[in-house]
N, C-alpha and C positions, 0 to 999 in steps of 0.2 A: 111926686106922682101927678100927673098930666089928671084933668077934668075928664068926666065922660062928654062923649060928644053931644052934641042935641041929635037923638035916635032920629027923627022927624026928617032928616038930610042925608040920612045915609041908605043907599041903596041894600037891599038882599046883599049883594058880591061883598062890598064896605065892610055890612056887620059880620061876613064871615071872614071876610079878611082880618076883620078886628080882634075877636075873638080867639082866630088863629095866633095872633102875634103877642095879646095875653097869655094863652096857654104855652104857648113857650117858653115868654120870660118867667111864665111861675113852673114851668119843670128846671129850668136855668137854677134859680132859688135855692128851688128845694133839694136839686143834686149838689147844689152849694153847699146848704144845710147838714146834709148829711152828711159830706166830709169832714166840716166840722164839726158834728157831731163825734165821728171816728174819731178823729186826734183827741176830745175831750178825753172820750171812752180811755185810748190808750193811757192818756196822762194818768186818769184817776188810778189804772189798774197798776200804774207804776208806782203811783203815792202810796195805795193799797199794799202793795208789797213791798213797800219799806217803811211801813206802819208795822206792817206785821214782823217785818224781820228786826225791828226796832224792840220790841215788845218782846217776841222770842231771844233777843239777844243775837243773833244770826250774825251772818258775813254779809260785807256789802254786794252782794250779787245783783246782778238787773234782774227785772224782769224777764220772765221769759219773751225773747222777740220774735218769734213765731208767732207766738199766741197771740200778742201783742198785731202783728202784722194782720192774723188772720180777722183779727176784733173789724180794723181801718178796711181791709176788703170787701168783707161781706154788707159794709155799709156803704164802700165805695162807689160800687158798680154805676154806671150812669144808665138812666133810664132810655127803654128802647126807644126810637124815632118811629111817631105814628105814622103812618101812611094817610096820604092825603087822600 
């Protein structure tokens, strides 16, 4: 991670330009984030269910991948692009 600048040097335009290019790379991140968060989600629900069907006795069936898919989606979405 780069220093902050000396404030003192940077014009008005600089610090919004700066700021700007911060707030991007942290929605960049945090949509990153989130995806992997989705794939965690999915994994756990997969170990989940064959915890459970271990414990039941059950067949080796998947998980459902619907559910599964829809878990990855709803977390997936990438965030809207702010208007400048």
């Amino acid at each position: 991670m780069e220093p902050l600048p000396d404030f003192a040097t940077l014009s008005d335009d600089e610090l919004k330009k700066l700021i700007e290019q911060l707030e991007h790379e942290e929605n960049e991140i945090s949509y990153r984030r989130r995806l992997l968060q989705g794939r965690v989600d999915i994994l756990r629900a997969e170990r989940n269910a064959r915890l459970k069907r271990s414990v039941e006795g059950g067949t080796a069936e998947l998980a459902d991948v619907g559910k599964l898919a829809d878990i990855l989606s709803a977390k997936g979405a990438r965030p809207a692009k702010e208007e400048a």
